[in-house]
C-alpha positions in Angstrom: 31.8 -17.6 -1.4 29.4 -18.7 0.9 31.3 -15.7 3.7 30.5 -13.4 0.5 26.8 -14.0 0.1 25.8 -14.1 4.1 27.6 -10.5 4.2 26.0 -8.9 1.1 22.9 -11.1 0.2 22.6 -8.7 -3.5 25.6 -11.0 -4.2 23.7 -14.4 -4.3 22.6 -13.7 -8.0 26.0 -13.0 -9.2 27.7 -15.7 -7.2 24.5 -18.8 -9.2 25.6 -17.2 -12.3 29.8 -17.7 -11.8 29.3 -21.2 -9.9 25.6 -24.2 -10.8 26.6 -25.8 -7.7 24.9 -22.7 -6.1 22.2 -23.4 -8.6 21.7 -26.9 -7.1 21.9 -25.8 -3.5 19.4 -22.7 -4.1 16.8 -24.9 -5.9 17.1 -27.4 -3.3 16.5 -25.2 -0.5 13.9 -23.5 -1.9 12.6 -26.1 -4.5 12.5 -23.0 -7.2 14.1 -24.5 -10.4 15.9 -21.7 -12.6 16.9 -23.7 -14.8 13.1 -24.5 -15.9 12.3 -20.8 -15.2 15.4 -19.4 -17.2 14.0 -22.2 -20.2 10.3 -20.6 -20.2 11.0 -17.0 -19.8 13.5 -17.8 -22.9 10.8 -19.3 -25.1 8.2 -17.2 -26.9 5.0 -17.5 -25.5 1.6 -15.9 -27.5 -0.6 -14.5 -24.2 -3.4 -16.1 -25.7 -1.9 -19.1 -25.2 -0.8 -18.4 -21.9 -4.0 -17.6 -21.0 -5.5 -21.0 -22.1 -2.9 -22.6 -20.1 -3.1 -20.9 -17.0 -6.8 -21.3 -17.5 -6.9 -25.3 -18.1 -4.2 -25.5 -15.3 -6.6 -23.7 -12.7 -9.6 -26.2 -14.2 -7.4 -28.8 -13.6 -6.4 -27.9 -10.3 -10.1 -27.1 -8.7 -11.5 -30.3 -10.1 -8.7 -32.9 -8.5 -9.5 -30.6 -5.0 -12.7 -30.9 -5.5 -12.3 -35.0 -6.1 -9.9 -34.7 -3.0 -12.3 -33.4 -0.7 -15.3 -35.1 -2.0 -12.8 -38.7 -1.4 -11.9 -37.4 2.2 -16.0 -36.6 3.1 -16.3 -40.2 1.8 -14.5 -41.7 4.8 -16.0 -39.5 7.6 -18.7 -40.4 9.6 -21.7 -39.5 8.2 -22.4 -36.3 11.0 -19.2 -35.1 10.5 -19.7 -35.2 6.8 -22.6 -33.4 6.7 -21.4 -30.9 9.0 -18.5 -30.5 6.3 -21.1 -30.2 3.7 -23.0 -28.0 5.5 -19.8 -26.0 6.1 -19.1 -25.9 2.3 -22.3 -24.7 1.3 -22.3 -21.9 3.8 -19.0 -20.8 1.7 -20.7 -20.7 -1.3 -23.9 -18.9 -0.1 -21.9 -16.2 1.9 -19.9 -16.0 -1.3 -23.4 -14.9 -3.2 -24.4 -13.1 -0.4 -20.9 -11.1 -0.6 -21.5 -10.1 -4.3 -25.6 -9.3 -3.2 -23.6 -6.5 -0.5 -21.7 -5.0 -3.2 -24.5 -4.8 -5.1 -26.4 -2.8 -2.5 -28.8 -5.4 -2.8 -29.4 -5.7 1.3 -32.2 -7.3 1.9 -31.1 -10.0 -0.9 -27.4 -10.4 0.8 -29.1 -10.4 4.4 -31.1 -13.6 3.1 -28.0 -15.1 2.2 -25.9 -14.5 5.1 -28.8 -15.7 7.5 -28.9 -19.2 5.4 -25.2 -19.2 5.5 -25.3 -18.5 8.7 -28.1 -21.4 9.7 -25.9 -24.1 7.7 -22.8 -23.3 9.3 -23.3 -21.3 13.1 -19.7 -22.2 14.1 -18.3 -19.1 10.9 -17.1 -15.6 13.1 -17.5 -13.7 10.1 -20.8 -14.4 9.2 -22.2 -12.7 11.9 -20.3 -9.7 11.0 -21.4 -10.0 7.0 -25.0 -10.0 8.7 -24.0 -7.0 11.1 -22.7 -5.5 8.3 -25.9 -5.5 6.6 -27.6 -4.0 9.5 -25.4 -1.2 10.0 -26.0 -0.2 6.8 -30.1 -0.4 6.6 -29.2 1.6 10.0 -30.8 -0.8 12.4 -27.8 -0.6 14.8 -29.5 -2.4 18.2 -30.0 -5.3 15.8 -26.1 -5.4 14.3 -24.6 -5.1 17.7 -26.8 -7.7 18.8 -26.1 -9.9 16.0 -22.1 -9.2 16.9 -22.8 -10.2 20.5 -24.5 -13.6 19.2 -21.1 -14.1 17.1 -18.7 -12.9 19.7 -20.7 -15.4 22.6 -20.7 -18.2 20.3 -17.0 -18.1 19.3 -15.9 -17.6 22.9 -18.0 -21.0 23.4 -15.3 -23.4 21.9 -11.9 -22.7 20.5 -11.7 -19.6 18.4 -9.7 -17.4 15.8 -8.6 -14.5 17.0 -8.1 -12.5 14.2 -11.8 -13.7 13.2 -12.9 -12.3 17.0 -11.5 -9.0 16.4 -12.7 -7.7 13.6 -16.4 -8.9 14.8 -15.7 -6.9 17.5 -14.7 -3.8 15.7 -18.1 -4.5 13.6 -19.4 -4.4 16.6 -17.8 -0.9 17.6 -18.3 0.5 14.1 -22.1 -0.4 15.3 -21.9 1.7 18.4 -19.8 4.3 17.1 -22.9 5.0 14.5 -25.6 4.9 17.1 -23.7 7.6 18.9 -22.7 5.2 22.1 -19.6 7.0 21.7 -18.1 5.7 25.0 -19.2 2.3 24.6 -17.7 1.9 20.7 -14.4 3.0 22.3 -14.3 0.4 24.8 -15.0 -2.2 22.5 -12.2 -0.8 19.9 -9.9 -1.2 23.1 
């Protein structure tokens, strides 16, 4: 059976429904328990109930994180756990900030992302939220500036890649709209 399922993998379904010891092996691999799956997609749920569960589930969940990380912050030194603080509370402001951008509401969401981006200098892509910003009030020499800050300071210590990248292609969108054609292409490269 097992010869049967590595050769044509569409047979696995077929093969748990003939045999539960594939059942047992499957869950345990993959820790997905049909059984309980088969018993609730079986029983008649009323969405709005659904909804209330899903709902109190997701409450339930964010506040033991939030107990979690409040419990780990406990037993850090206290630089490190303001620095975590700080860290968290740059999320939450670049989150406002965010919403200000989508808004249109630039100067507002450039406030936002300069006070995330005080609380927590170490974030990539708060730089780009502020370059972002600038590009679009059109003050390109002060967006690819604001991308070179970013891009210095994250090749200061270790850094994320992905994060790097597309502050440099903020960077290039920058340069690409002040008509430094040449220069934008370099920096996509």
């Amino acid at each position: 059976m097992y010869d049967m399922v590595a050769a044509n993998p569409n047979m696995l379904m077929q093969v748990m429904q003939t045999d539960a010891r594939w059942k047992t092996v499957f869950g345990e691999l993959t820790g997905i328990d049909l059984e309980a799956m088969a018993a609730n997609r079986t029983a008649p749920a009323d969405e709005a109930d659904s909804a209330k569960t899903d709902m109190a589930r997701k409450v339930k969940e964010a506040a033991q994180a939030e107990k979690l990380r409040k419990e780990k912050e406990a037993e850090m030194p206290s630089e490190e756990r303001t620095k975590v603080e700080n860290k968290y509370k740059a999320e939450q402001i670049k989150a406002l900030g965010n919403e200000l951008y989508k808004a249109k509401r630039l100067d507002e969401a450039l406030e936002k992302y300069t006070e995330a981006n005080e609380l927590n200098p170490d974030e990539t892509l708060i730089y780009g939220n502020i370059a972002a910003v600038l590009i679009e009030k059109k003050q390109y020499d002060d967006a690819i500036a604001k991308c070179d800050e970013g891009i210095d300071h994250a090749k200061a210590g270790s850094y994320d890649f992905a994060k790097l990248a597309k502050l440099m292609a903020r960077k290039a969108s920058a340069l690409e709209k002040k008509c430094s054609y040449d220069e934008a292409i370099e920096m996509y490269r």
